[in-house]
C-alpha positions as CSV (number, residue, x, y, z in Angstrom):
1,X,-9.0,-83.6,-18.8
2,X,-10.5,-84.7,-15.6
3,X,-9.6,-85.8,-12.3
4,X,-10.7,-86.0,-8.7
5,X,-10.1,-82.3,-8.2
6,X,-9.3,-79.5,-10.6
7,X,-6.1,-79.2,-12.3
8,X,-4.4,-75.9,-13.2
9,X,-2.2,-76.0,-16.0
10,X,0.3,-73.4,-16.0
11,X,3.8,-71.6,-14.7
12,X,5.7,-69.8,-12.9
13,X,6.6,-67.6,-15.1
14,X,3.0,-67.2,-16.2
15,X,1.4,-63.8,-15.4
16,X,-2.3,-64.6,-15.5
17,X,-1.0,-68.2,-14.0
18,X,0.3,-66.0,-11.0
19,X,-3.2,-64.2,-10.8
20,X,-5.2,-67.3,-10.8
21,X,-2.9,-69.6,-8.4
22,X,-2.7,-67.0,-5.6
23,X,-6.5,-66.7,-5.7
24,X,-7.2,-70.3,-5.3
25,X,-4.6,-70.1,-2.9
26,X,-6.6,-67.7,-0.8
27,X,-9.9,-69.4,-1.3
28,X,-8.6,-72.5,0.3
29,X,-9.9,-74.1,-2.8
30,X,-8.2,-77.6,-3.8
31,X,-6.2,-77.8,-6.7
32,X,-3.4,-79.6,-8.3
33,X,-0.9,-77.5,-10.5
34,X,0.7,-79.1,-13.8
35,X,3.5,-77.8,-16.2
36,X,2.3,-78.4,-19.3
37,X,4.8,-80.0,-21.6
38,X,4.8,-79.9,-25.5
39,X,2.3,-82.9,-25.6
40,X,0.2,-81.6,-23.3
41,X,-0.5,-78.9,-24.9
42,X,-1.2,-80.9,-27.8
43,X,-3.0,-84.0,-26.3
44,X,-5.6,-81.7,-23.6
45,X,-5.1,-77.9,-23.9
46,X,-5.2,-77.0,-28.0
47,X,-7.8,-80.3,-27.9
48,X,-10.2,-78.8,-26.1
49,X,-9.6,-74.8,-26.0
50,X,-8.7,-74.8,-29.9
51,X,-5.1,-72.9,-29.3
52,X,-2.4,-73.0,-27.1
53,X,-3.1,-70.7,-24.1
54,X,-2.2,-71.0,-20.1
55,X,-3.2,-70.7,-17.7
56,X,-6.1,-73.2,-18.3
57,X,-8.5,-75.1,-15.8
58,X,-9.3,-78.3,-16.5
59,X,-12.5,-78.9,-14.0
60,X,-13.2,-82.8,-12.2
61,X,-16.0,-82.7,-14.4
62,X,-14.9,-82.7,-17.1
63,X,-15.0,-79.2,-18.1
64,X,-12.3,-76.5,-19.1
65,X,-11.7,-72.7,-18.0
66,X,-9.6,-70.6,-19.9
67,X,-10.0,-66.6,-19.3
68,X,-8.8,-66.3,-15.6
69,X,-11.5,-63.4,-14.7
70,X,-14.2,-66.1,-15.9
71,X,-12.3,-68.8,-13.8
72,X,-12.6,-66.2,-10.5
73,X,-16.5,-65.5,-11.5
74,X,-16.7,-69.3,-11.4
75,X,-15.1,-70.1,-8.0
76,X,-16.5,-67.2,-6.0
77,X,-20.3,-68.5,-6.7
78,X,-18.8,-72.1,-5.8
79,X,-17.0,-71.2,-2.9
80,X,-18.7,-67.6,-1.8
81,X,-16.9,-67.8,1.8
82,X,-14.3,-65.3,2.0
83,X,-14.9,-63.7,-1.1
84,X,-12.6,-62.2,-3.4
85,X,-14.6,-59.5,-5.0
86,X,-16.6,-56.9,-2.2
87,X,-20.5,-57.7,-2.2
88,X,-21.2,-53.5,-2.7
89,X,-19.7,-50.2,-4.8
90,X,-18.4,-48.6,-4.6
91,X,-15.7,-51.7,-3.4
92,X,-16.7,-54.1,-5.8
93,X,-16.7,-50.9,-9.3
94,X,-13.0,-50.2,-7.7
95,X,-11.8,-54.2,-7.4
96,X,-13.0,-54.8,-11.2
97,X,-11.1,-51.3,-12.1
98,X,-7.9,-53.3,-10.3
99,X,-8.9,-56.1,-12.0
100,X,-8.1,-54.3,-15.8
101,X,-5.4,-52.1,-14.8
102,X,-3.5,-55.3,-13.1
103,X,-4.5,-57.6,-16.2
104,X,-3.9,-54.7,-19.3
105,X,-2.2,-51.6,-18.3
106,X,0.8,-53.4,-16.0
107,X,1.7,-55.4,-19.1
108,X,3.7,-52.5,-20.4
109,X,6.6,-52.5,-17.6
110,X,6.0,-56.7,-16.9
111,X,7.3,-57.3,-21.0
112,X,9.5,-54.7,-20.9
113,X,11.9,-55.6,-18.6
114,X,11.6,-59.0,-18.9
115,X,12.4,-59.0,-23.0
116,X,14.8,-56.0,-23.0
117,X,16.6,-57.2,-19.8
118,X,16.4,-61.2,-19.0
119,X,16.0,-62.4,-22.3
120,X,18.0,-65.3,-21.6
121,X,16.8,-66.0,-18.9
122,X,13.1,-66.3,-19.7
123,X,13.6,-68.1,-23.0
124,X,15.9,-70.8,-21.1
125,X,12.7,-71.2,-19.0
126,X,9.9,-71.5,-21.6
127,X,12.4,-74.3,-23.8
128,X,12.5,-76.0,-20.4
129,X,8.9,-75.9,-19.8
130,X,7.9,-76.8,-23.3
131,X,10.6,-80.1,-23.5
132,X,11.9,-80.6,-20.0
133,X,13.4,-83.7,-21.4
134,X,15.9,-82.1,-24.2
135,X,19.0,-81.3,-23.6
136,X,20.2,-77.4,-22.5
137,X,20.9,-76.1,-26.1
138,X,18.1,-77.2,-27.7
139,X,16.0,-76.3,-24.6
140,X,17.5,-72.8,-25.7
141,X,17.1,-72.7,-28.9
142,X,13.2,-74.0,-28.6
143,X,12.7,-71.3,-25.7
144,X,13.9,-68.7,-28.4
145,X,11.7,-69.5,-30.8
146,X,9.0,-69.5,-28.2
147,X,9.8,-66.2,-26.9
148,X,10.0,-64.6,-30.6
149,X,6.0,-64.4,-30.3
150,X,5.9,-63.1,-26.9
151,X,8.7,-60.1,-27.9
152,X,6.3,-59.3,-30.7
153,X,3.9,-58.3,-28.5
154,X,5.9,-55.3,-27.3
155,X,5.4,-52.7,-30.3
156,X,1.5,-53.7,-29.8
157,X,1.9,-52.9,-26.0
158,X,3.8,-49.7,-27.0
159,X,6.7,-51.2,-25.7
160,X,9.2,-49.4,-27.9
161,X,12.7,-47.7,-27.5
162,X,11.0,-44.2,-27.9
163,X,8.7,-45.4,-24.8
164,X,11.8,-47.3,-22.5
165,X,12.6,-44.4,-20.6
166,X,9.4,-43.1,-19.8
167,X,7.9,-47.0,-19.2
168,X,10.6,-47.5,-16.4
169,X,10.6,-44.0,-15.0
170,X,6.4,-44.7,-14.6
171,X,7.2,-48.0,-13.2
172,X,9.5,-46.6,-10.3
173,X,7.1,-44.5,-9.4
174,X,4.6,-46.9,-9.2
175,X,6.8,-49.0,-7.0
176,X,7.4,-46.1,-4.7
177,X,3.6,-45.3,-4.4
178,X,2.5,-48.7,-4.1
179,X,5.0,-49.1,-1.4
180,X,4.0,-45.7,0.4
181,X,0.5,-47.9,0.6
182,X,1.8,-50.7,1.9
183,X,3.5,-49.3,4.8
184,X,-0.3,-48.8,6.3
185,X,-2.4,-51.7,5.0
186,X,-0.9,-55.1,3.9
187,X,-3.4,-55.3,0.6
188,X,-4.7,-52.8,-1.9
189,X,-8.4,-52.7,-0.3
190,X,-7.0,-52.9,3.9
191,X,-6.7,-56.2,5.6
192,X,-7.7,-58.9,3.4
193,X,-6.9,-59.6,-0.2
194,X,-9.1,-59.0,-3.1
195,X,-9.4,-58.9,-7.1
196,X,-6.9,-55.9,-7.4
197,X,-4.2,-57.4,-5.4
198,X,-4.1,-61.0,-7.3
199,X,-4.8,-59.0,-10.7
200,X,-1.4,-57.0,-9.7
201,X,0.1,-60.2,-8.0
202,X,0.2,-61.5,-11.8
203,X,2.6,-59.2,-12.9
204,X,4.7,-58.5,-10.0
205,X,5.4,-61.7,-9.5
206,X,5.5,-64.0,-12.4
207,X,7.7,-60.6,-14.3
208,X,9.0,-58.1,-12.3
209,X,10.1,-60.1,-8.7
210,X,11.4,-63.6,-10.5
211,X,13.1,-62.2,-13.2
212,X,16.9,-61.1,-12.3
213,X,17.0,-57.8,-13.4
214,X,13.8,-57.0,-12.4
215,X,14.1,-58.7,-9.0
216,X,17.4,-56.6,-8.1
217,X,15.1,-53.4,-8.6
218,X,12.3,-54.1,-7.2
219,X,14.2,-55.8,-3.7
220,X,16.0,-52.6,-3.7
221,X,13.0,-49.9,-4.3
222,X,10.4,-51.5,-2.9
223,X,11.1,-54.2,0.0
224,X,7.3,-54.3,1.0
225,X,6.1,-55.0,-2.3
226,X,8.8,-58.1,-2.1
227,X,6.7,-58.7,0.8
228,X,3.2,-58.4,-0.6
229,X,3.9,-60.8,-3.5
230,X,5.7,-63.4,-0.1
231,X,2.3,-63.3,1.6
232,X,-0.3,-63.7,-1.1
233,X,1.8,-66.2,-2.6
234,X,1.6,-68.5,0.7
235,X,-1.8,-67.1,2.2
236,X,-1.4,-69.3,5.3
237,X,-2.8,-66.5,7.2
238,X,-6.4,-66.7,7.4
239,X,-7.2,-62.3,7.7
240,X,-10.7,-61.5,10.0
241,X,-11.0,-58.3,8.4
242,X,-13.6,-56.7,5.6
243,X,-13.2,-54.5,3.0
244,X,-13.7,-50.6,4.2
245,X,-14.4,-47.9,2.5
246,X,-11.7,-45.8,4.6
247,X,-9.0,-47.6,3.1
248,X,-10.2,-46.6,-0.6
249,X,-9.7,-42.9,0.9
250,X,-7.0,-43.0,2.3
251,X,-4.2,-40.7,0.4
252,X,-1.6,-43.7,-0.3
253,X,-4.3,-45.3,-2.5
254,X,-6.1,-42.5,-4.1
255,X,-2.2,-41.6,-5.3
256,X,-1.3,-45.3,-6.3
257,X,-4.2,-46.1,-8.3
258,X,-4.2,-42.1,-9.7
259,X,-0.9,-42.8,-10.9
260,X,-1.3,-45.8,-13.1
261,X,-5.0,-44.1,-14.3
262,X,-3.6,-41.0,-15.6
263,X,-2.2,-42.6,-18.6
264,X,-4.6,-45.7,-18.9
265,X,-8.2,-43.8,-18.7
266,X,-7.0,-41.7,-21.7
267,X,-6.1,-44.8,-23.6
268,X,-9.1,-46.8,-23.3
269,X,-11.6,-44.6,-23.7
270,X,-10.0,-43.5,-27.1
271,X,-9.6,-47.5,-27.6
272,X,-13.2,-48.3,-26.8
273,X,-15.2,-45.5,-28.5
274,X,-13.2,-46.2,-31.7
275,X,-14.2,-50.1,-31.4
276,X,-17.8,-49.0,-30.5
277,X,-17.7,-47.6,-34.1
278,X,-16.1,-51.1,-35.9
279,X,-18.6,-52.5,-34.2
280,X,-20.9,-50.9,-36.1
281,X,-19.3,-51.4,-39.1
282,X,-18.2,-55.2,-38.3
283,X,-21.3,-56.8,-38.0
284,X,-19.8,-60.2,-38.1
285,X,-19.9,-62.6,-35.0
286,X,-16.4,-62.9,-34.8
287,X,-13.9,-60.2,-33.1
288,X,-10.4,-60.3,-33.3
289,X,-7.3,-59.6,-31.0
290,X,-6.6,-56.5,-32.6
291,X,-8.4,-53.9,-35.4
292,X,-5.9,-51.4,-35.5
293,X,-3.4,-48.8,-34.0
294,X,-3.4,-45.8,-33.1
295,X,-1.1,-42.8,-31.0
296,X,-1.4,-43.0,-27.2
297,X,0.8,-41.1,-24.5
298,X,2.5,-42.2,-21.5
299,X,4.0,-39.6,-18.7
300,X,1.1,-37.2,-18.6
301,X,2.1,-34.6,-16.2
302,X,5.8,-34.8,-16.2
303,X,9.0,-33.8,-18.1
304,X,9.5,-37.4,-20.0
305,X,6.2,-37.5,-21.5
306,X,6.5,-39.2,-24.8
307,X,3.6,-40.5,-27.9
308,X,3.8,-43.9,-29.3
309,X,1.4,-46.0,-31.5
310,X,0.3,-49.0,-30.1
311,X,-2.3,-51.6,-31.6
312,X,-5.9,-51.4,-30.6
313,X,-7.2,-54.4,-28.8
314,X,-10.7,-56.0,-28.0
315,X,-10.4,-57.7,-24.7
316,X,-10.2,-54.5,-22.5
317,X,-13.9,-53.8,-23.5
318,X,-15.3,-56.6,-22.4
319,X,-13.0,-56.3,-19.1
320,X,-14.3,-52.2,-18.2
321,X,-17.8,-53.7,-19.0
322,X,-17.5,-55.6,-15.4
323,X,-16.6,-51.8,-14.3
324,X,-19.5,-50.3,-15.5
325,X,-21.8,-53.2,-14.8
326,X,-21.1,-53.2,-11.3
327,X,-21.3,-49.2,-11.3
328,X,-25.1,-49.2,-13.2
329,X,-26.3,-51.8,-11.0
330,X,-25.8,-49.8,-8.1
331,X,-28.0,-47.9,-5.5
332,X,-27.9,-44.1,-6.7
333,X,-26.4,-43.2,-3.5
334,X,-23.7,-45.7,-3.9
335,X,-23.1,-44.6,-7.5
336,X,-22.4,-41.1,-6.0
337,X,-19.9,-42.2,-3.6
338,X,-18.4,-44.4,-6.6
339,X,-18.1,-41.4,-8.9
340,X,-17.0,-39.3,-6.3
341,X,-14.1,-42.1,-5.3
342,X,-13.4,-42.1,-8.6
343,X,-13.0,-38.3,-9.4
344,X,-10.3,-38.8,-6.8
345,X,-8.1,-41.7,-9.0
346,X,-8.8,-39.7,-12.5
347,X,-10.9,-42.6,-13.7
348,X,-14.4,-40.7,-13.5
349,X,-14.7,-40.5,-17.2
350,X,-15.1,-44.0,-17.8
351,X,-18.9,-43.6,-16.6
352,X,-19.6,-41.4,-19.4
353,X,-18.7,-44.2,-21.8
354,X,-22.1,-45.8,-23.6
355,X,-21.5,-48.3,-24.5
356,X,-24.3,-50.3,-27.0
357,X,-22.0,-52.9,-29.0
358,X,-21.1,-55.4,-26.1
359,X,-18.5,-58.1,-26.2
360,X,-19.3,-61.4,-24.5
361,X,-17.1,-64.3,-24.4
362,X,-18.2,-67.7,-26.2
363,X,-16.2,-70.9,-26.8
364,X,-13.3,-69.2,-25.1
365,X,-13.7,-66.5,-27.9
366,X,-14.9,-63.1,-28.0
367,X,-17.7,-62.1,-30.0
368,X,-20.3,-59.0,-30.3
369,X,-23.4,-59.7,-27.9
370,X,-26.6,-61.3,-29.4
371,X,-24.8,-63.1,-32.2
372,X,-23.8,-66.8,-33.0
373,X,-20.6,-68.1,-33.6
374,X,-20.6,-70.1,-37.0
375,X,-20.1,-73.5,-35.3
376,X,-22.7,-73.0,-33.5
């Protein structure tokens, strides 16, 4: 894996593909895209990563990014002109709060209409990608047997026919909200685009705007999110604005981003404290994908609110610990405009989280701070 200039391996139908290409898109930073093919991910990406993931970066020197936040941490010390993440809180505490709610919580309505509503669709695609070279039925055929591990995702998501309803009623009224924002600011954050709007970009493009079904809703709904995804995903423009503060306050955000925390804050703080203590019990180096389910609810406040189980996951520790580490590190005057800010979206809670059994990411794995893998 190396060549003059870094190489993104990934596609369009990617979500964290979509996250990552519209950043570097932004940055102005040079890359070339590739489709990785069956051998590919056999001769480069499993080679070097150890199991076949996209997107993945394969750097000019020779090195290889997997986890996309990692891959923006990397870039914005590289290439700190026009940056994608605000310098101060309570900006930077809200665009890593974006940043998880894009990357974990907008999963549920991104896999459930694309496996309950353009199956066919999206497996034709991935047999494509994966052997471009076979003919259309087996294409198919390889594409279905793809997709069979991306569909069992969905009872782990949540994703269930006791959820559907509420899931796409939730998702409607995201779009509506999100499109009551962008009537008076063309990006989450005001003029310019930051971690929140590529972290959402993922989703809303690489799902819910190329898949049919999902396209026909969202054109019909929400005509300014169709334009949101049209201008991040060229990013000719080159925006002269900053951040501000009176964008975070004004009403159309504080009602978006309440609206898809009402449900999520709930979740993960019953998610983390309940790893906090198997991470007491688990003293092992290793962590895995999941350690368990448990009952969550979706539709607080309204007349479909429903209870599902869903598996309990890892990875959004590690992501809310970029929340709270940009929070702690803060001035205490900036930490009381941050709590106070986020009083408003119903996400104040997570600062009362402690937590002592930290997550850090080695050898594109996740394991509990201070220990060593056993290759090692």
């Amino acid at each position: 894996m190396s060549d003059s200039v870094d190489i993104l391996y990934g596609y369009e139908c990617s979500y964290y593909a979509g996250k990552i290409r519209a950043y570097l898109r932004f940055k102005g930073i040079p890359f070339v895209e590739k489709h990785p093919d069956r051998k590919i991910f056999s001769t480069e990406i499993v080679k070097k990563i150890g199991f076949p993931v996209i997107p993945v970066i394969a750097l000019s020197d020779g090195r290889v990014l997997q986890d996309t936040s990692d891959m923006i941490d990397y870039y914005e010390c590289l290439f700190p002109r026009r940056p994608a993440i605000p310098d101060s809180a309570p900006e930077k505490v809200v665009s890593y709060w974006l940043e998880l709610i894009g990357d974990e919580w907008l999963k549920l309505p991104a896999l459930h209409y694309r496996w309950t509503y353009d199956y066919d669709f999206i497996t034709a695609e991935m047999g494509r990608n994966n052997d471009p070279s076979y003919s259309v039925a087996e294409q198919k055929r390889i594409g279905r047997k793809i997709g069979a591990a991306f569909h069992g995702w969905l009872p782990k998501l949540g994703v269930t026919a006791r959820t559907k309803k509420t899931i796409e009623f939730e998702y409607l009224e995201f779009l509506n909200l999100f499109e009551n924002h962008l009537a008076v600011v063309p990006y989450l954050l005001g003029g310019i685009p930051s971690l929140g709007d590529f972290a959402f970009y993922g989703p809303l493009y690489a799902h819910l705007c190329r898949d049919p079904y999902s396209h026909r809703l969202m054109t019909e709904h929400a005509p300014k999110v169709v334009e949101w995804i049209e201008r991040l995903s060229m990013c000719n423009e080159r925006p002269r604005e900053s951040y501000s503060r009176e964008d975070m306050n004004r009403p159309t955000f504080i009602a978006l981003v309440a609206h898809l925390s009402k449900d999520f804050v709930p979740t993960l703080i019953h998610e983390v404290t309940l790893l906090q203590c198997w991470l007491r019990s688990n003293r092992g180096s290793s962590v895995p994908r999941y350690f368990g389910e448990c009952e969550f609810k979706l539709g607080r406040g309204t007349n479909h609110v429903v209870e599902e189980k869903r598996a309990l996951m890892t990875y959004p520790q590690w992501m809310l610990q970029r929340v709270l580490d940009a929070y702690n590190s803060s001035s205490e005057i900036d930490k009381e405009l941050t709590f106070e800010l986020f009083s408003k979206l119903g996400a104040s809670a997570l600062f009362e989280l402690d937590i002592k059994k930290r997550l850090v990411r080695k050898n594109y794995q996740l394991v509990q701070e201070n220990s060593r893998l056993k290759n090692q």
